[in-house]
C-alpha positions in Angstrom: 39.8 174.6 -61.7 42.8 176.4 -61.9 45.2 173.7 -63.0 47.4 173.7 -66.0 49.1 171.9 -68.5 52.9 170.5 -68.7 53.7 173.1 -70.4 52.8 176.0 -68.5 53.5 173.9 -65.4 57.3 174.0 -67.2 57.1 177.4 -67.9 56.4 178.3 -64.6 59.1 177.1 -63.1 61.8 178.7 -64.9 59.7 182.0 -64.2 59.6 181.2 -60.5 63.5 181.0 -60.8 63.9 184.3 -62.6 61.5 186.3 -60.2 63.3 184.8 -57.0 66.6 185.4 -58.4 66.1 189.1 -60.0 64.3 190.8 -57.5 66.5 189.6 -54.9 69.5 191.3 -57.3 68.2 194.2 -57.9 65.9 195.0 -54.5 64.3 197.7 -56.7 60.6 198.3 -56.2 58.2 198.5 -59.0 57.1 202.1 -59.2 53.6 202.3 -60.2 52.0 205.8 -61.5 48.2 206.0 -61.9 46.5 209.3 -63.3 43.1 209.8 -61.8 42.3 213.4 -63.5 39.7 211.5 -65.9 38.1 209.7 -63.3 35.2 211.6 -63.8 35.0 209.7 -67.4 35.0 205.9 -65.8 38.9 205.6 -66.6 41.9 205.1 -64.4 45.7 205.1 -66.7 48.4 203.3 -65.0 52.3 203.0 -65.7 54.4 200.4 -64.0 58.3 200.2 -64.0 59.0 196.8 -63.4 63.0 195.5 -62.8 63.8 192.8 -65.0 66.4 190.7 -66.9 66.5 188.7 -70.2 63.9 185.5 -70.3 60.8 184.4 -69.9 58.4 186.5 -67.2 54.8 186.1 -66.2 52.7 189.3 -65.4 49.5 188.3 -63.6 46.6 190.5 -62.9 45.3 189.9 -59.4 42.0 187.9 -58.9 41.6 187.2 -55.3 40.6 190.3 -53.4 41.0 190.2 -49.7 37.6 190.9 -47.7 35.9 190.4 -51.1 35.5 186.4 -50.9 36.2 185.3 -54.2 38.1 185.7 -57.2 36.0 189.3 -58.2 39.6 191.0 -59.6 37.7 192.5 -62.8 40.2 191.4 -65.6 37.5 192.5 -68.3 37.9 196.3 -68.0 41.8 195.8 -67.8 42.2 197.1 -71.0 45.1 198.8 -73.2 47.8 196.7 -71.9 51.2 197.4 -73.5 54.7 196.0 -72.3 57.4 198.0 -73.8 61.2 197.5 -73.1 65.0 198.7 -74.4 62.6 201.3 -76.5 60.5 198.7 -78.6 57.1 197.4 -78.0 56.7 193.5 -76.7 54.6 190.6 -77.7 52.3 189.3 -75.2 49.8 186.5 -75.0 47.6 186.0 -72.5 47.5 182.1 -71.0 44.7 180.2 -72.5 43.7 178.3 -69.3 44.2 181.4 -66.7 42.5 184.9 -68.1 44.8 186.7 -65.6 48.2 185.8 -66.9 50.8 187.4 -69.5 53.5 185.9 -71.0 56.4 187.3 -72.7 60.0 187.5 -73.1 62.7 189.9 -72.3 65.1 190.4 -74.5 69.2 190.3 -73.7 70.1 194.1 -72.2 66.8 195.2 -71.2 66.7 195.6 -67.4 63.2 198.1 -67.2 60.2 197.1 -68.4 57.1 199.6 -68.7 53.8 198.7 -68.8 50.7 200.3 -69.4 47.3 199.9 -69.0 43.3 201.5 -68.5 40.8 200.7 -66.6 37.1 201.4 -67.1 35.3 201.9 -64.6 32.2 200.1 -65.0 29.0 202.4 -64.6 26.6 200.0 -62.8 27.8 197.0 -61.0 28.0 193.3 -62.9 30.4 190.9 -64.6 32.3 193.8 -64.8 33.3 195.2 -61.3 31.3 197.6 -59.2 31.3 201.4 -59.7 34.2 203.3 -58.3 33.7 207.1 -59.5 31.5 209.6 -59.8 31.5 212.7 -61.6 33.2 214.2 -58.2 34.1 211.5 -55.9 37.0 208.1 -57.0 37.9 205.4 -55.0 40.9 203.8 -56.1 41.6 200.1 -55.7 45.2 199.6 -56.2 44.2 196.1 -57.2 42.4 197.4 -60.3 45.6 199.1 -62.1 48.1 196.6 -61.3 50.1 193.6 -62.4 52.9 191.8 -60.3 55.0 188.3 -61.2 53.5 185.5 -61.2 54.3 183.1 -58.3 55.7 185.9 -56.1 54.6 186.2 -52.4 52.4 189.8 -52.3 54.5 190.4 -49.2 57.7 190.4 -50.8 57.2 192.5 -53.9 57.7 195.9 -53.3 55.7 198.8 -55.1 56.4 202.6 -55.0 53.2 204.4 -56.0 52.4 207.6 -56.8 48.5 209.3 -57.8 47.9 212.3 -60.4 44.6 213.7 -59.0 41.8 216.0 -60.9 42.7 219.5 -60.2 41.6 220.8 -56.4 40.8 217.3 -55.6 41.8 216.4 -51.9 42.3 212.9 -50.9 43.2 210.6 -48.1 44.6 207.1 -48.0 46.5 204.8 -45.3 49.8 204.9 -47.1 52.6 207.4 -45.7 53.1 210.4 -48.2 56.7 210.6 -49.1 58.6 214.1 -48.1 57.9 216.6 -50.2 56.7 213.9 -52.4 53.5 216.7 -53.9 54.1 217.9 -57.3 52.7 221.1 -59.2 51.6 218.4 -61.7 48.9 217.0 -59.2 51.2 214.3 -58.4 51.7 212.5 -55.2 54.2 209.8 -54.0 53.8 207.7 -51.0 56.1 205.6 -49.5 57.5 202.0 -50.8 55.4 199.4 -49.5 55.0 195.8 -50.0 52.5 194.6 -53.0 50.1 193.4 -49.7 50.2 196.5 -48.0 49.1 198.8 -51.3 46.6 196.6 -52.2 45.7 197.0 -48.6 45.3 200.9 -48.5 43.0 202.5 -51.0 42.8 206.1 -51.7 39.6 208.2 -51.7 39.7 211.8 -53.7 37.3 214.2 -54.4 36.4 217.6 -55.5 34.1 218.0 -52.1 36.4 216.7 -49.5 36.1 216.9 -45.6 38.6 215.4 -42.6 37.3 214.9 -38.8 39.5 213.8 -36.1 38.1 211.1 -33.7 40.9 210.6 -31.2 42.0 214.4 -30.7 45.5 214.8 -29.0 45.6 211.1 -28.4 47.4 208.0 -30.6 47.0 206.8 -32.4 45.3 208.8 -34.6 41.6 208.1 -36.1 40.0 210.4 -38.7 36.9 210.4 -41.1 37.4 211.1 -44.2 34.3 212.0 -46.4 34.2 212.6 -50.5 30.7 213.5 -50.9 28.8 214.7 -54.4 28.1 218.2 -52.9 29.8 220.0 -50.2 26.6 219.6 -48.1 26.6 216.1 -48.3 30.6 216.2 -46.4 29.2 217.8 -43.0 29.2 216.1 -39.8 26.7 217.0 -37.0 28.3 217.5 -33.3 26.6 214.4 -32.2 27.5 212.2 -35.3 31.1 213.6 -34.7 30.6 212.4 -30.8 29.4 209.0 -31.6 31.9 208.0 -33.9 34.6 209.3 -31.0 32.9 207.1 -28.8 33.4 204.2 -31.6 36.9 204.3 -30.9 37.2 204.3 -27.5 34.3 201.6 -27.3 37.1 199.6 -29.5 39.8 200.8 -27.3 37.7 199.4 -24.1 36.9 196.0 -26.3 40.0 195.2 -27.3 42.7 196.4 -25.0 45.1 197.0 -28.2 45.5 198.4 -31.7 47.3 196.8 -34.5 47.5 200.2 -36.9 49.7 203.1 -37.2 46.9 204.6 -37.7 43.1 204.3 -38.7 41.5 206.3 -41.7 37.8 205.6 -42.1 37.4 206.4 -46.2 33.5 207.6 -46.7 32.1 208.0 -50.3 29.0 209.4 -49.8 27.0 209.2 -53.6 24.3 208.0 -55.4 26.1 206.2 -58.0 28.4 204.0 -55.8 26.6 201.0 -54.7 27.0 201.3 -51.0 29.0 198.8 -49.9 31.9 198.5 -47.3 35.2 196.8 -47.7 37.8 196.0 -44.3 41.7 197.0 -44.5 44.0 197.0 -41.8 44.5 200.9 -41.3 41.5 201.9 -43.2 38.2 200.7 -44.8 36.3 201.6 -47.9 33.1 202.7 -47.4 30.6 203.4 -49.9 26.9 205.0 -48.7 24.0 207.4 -50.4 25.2 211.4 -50.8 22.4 212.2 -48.0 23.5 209.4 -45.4 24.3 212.3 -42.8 21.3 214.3 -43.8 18.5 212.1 -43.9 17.7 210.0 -40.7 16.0 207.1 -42.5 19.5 206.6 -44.7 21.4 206.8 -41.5 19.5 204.2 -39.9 19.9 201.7 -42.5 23.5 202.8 -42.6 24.8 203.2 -39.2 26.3 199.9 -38.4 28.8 200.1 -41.9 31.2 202.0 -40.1 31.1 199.9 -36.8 31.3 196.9 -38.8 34.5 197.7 -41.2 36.4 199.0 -38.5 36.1 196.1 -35.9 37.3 193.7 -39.3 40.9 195.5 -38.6 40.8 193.2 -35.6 39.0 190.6 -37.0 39.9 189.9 -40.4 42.6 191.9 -40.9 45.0 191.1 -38.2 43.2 187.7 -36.9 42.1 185.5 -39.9 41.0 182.0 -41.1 44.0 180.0 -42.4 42.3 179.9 -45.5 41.8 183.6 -46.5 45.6 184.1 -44.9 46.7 183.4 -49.1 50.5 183.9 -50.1 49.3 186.2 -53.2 46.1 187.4 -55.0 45.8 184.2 -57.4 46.0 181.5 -54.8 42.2 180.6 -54.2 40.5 181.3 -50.8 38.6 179.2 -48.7 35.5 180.9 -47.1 34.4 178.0 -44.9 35.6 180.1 -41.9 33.4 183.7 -42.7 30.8 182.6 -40.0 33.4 184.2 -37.6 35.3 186.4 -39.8 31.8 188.0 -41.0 29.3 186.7 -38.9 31.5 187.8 -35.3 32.1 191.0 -37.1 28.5 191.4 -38.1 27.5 190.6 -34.4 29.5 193.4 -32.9 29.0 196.1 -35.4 25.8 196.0 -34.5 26.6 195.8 -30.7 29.0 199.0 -31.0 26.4 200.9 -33.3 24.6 200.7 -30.0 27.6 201.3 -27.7 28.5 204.2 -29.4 24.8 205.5 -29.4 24.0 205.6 -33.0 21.2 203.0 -32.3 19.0 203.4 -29.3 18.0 200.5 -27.2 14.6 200.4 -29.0 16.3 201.0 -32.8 18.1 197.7 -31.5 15.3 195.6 -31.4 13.9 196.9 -34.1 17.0 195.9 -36.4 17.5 192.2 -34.4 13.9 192.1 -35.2 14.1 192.3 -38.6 16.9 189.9 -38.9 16.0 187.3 -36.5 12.3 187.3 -38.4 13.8 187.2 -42.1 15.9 184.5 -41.2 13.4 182.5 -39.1 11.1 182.8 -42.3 13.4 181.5 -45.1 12.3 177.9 -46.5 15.5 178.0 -47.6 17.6 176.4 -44.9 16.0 173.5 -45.5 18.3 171.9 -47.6 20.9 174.5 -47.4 23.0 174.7 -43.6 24.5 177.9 -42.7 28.2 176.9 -43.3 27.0 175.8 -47.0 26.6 179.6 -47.8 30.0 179.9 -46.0 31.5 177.5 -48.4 30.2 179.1 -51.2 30.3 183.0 -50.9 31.9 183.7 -54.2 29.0 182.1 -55.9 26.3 184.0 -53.9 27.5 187.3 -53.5 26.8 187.9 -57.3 23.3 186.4 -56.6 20.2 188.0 -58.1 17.6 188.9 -55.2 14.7 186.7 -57.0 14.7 183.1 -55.4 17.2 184.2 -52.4 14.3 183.4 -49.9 15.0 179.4 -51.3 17.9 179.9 -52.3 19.8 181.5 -49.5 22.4 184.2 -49.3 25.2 185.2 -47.8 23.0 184.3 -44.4 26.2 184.1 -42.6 26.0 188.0 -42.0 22.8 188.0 -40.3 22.8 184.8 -39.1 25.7 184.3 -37.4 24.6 187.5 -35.9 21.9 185.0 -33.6 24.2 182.3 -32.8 27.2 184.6 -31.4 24.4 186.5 -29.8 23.4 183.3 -28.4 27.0 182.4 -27.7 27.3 186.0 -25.7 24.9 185.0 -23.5 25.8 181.4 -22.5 29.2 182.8 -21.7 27.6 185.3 -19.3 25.4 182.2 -17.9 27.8 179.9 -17.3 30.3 182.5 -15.3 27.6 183.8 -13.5 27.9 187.1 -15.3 31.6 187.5 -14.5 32.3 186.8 -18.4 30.9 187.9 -21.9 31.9 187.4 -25.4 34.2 190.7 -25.1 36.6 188.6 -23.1 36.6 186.0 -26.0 37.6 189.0 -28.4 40.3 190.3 -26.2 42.1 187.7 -25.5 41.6 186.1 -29.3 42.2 190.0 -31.3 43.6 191.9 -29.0 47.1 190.8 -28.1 49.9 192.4 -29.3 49.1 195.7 -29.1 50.9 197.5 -31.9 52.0 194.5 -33.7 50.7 194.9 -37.5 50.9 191.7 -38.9 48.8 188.6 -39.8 47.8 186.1 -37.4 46.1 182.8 -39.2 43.5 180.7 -36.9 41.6 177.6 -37.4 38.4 176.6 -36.2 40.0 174.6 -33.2 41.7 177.9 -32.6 38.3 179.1 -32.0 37.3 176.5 -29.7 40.1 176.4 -27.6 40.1 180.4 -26.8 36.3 180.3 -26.1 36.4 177.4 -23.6 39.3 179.5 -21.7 37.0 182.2 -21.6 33.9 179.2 -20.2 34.0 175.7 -20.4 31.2 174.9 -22.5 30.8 172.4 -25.5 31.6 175.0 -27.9 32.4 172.4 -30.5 29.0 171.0 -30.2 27.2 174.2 -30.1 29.1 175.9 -33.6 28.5 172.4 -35.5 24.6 172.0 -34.6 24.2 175.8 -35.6 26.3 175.7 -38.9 24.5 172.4 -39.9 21.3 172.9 -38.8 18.5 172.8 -41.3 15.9 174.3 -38.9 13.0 174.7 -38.7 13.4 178.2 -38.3 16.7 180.2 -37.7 18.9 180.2 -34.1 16.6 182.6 -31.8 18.5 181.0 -28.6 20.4 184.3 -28.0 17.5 186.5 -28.5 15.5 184.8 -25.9 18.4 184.5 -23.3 18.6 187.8 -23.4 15.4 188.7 -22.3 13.1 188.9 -25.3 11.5 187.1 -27.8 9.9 187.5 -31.9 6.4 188.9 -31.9 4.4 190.0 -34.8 2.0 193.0 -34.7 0.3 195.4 -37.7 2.3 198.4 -36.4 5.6 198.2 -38.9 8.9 197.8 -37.7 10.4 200.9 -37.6 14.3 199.5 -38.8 11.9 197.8 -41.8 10.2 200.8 -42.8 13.6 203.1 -42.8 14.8 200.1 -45.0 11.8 201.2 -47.1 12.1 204.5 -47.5 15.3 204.2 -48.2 15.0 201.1 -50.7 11.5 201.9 -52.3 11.2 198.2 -51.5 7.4 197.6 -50.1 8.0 194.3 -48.3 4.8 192.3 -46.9 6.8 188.9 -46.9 5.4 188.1 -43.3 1.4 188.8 -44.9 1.2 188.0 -48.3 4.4 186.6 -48.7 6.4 188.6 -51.4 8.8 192.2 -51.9 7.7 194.7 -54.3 9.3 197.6 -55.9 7.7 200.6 -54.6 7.8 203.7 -56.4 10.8 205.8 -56.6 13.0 203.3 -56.8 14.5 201.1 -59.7 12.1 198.5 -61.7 8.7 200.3 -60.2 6.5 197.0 -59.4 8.7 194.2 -60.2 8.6 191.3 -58.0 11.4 190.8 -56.2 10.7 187.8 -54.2 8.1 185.1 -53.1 8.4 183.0 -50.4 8.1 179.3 -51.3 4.9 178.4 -49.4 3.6 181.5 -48.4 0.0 183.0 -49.6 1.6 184.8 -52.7 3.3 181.6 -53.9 0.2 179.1 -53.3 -1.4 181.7 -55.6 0.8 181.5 -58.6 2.7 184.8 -58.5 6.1 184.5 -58.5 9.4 187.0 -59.1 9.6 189.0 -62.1 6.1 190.1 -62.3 4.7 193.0 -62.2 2.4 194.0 -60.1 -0.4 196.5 -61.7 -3.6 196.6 -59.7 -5.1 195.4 -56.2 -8.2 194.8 -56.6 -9.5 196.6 -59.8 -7.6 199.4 -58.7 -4.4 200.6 -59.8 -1.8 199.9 -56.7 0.1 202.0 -54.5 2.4 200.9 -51.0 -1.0 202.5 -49.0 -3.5 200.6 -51.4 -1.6 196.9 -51.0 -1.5 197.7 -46.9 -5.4 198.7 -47.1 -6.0 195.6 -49.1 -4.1 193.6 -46.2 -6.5 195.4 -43.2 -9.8 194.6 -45.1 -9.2 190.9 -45.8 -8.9 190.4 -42.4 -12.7 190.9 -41.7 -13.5 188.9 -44.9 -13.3 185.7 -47.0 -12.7 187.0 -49.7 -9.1 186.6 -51.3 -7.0 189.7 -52.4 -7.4 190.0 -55.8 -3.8 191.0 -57.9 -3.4 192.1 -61.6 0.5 190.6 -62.8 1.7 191.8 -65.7 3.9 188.5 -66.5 6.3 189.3 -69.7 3.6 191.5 -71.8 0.4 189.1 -70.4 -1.6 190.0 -68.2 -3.6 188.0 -65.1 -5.4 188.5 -61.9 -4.0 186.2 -59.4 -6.8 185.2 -55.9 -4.5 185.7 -52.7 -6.4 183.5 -49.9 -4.8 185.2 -47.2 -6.7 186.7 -44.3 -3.7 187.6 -41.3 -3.9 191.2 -41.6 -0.5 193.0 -41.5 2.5 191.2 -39.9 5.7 193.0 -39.1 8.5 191.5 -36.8 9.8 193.0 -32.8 10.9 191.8 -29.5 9.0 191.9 -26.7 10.1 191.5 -23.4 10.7 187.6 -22.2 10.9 186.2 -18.7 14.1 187.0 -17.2 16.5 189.9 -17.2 17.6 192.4 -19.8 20.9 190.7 -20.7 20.4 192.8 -24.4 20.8 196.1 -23.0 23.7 195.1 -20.9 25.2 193.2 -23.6 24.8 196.7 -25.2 25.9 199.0 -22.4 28.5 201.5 -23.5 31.9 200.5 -21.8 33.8 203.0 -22.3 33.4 206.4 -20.6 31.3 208.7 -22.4 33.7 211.4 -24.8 33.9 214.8 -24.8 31.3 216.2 -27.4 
């Protein structure tokens, strides 16, 4: 896919030559300036000084992000671009076979070489890029407003940024502020890092700006940092403040070891950032609604993003598959290994939402509930196995939602979720309780305390350190779950533990936070299909049918409309009503679609009444709640 011609191939070479032997003659860094003070109109300006000598050089624009799973670098809002050196302006032409690359030549005497370039942020997320600013809050990327030499190892080019931020904006970021490195001009210079290491550490800035420390007096050091849309939005209740304290030490207890300087949890909390949440060593990017800390339903749906990001530093970040451990940003990952980098991840941010008492044991249910039922539902994995979506994340991430219940998603999330549930539980089985899964992650992510490096592993790698924690066929057990086409998903763990999936008419309480939150009316387990609810985007679009299910057999399918239930205009209350009733009858429910300007009343032959997805109580012991026992002793509120 990526393969090019002689030419290029030729061309290549000789700038492979020139990068290896000028940078390693003039050990300069490139010194990279990027003005944030019109973030607030979607556009970031960059300068780069790049050290250079006379020939042929290569600028590439990077395209693999790290904890993004696919080549998502948005190269189409790059825009601007100039190379300048020895005071005249250069020509440049971009490859023809690789959109990322720039070629030009130096000419005799120049040794600088400035270049310039925009980006615009795009507004809503697409082809483009997601969203990164708001009229008060920016998250900057480093990735987005750079170039580097083509063929050079991230690790061994050096960068020496500095940020111009909107006046009274505050700001935090992993990188080290140089000394005395804050201008009266709004500019700030950090320390010289390596290309991997910037790219690495974003930087959140706002005009409403808050810091909380979570490991008072001890080290290292954690904070929050939150850049919110209003000043309300930024504030931190006293039991928030204490569960998020007791996130750390619950990591401190899991893992034994830390492999930062320092940790700086980056919080946008707005309405125009998709929320979202991206892993780095020392920090993570996390993206949420303005009123996550004020509304309770937001926080529910929220609570295990910052769990989540933060045990990746472990898992991810300093442990990771071979084939995501690339050499540079344009060398192609290989995903085949996310079951473990995600799915283990996935698995114990949930766990330590609970730990840390953001979840109750009850909200826990609730949320396995949800998943395990979802999942156990899908027709989906009948031609498509778990590592399959693996294989081919950078295809489904971009995924529309309409056909995912078919087509699958990025199940290896959620799904893993089960099997290293399940896998938790054997472990405890098989030692007789003297052994859990937290053994396996100590002894697999948490060696080397301090050490802040990269740490490759295979899927043998995998095997081998969970057998030394209990001999089992592990081997056996990951391949039957990853290539399993059902039916139905992994529920093994959820019924070791002590429970099983029930259906009732009384609503998941995880689901209906999910909805308020959303404005998506889902009665998938009933009817069979999603529905935009009011208040949100696209007000009665479809947004799925389940192959099979009542809805389907019917006719109706995603992209419709939905305008009445029976004769009558519909609401979330009217569909439910319609639900109860055709229980006690045999007559179908009767659906007006509004299918691409015509209209047609679709006969739903479903009579189940309302279904919505928990766990209730199995034969045998609790091993949930002990699997999600805090372990660490209780902080000081």
């Amino acid at each position: 896919m990526w393969m090019v011609g002689v030419r290029r191939a030729c061309l290549f070479g000789l700038i492979s030559l020139f990068g290896a032997t000028a940078w390693a003659q003039e050990k300069a860094a490139v010194k990279l300036e990027v003005d944030l003070r019109d973030a607030n109109k979607r556009v970031y300006h960059s300068k780069m000084e790049f050290p250079v000598a006379a020939g042929p050089l290569t600028l590439v624009y990077p395209k693999w992000i790290p904890g993004e799973h696919a080549p998502t670098g948005p190269i189409v809002d790059a825009t601007g671009l100039h190379f300048r050196g020895g005071g005249r302006e250069l020509t440049w032409r971009r490859d023809d076979a690789d959109m990322y690359a720039f070629h030009f030549e130096v000419p005799a005497g120049v040794s600088s070489l400035e270049v310039t370039l925009d980006y615009l942020l795009p507004i809503e997320s697409g082809t483009a890029g997601v969203p990164s600013a708001s009229a008060r809050v920016a998250v900057l990327p480093w990735n987005l407003v750079l170039l580097y030499p083509q063929g050079a190892k991230s690790d061994e080019v050096k960068f020496a940024a500095s940020v111009r931020l909107p006046n009274g904006w505050k700001f935090a970021t992993a990188l080290q502020q140089v000394s005395g490195g804050n201008h009266d001009d709004g500019l700030v210079e950090f320390e010289t890092v390596s290309l991997t290491t910037l790219v690495d550490s974003p930087l959140l800035t706002g005009a409403f700006f808050k810091t909380y420390e979570l490991s008072p007096g001890q080290k290292p050091e954690h904070r929050l940092n939150i850049a919110a849309d209003s000043a309300a939005a930024t504030a931190v209740t006293p039991e928030e403040l204490q569960h998020l304290r007791q996130l750390v030490a619950e990591t401190g207890a899991l893992f034994r070891a830390r492999h930062y300087r320092h940790y700086d949890f980056l919080l946008a909390l707005t309405d125009h950032l998709d929320p979202n949440g991206l892993e780095h060593h020392e920090s993570s990017d996390n993206r949420a609604p303005e009123r996550t800390l004020l509304d309770s339903d937001t926080l529910e749906t929220e609570t295990d993003l910052l769990p989540h990001e933060f045990f990746h530093s472990w898992n991810g970040k300093y442990r990771r598959p071979a084939g995501l451990a690339t050499l540079n940003y344009q060398e192609p990952m290989k995903d085949d290994l996310l079951w473990v980098y995600e799915g283990l991840t996935q698995y114990y941010g949930v766990m330590l939402a609970a730990r840390s008492g953001f979840w109750t044991p009850g909200q826990l249910r609730e949320t396995l509930a949800a998943t395990a039922a979802y999942l156990n539902d899908r027709p989906g994995r009948t031609w498509r196995d778990l590592e399959d979506t693996a294989i081919s994340s950078q295809l489904l991430y971009g995924a529309r939602q309409a056909g995912s219940s078919w087509r699958r998603s990025a199940d290896y999330y959620d799904e893993s979720t089960l099997i290293w549930l399940e896998a938790d539980t054997i472990i405890r089985r098989e030692s007789k309780g003297q052994k859990s899964l937290d053994d396996f992650c100590r002894k697999f992510h948490g060696t080397e305390d301090g050490a802040i490096k990269v740490v490759p592993y295979t899927v043998d790698d995998v095997v081998s350190a969970m057998n030394s924690v209990a001999p089992y066929d592990w081997r056996n057990f990951f391949e039957e779950r990853l290539h399993s086409h059902g039916p139905g998903a992994p529920l093994g763990g959820i019924e070791n533990s002590g429970w099983k999936l029930t259906f009732s008419s009384v609503m998941n309480d995880h689901e209906r936070a999910e909805e308020d939150t959303d404005h998506v009316v889902d009665v998938s387990y009933s009817l069979g299909f999603g529905v935009h609810g009011p208040g949100g985007e696209d007000v009665s679009s479809i947004v799925d049918v389940i192959p099979g299910s009542a809805a389907a057999k019917a006719g109706i399918a995603p992209g419709m409309h939905l305008v009445a239930v029976n004769g009558r205009r519909w609401t979330p209350e009217s569909l439910r009503e319609a639900i109860r009733a055709a229980k006690n009858t045999k007559e179908a429910i009767e659906l007006l679609m509004e299918n691409d300007d015509y209209f047609r009343t679709y006969a739903v032959d479903y009579h189940g009444g309302e279904r919505y997805p928990h766990l209730a109580a199995n034969a045998g012991p609790d091993v949930l709640s002990a699997i999600a026992k805090r372990r660490a002793a209780e902080v000081a509120k």
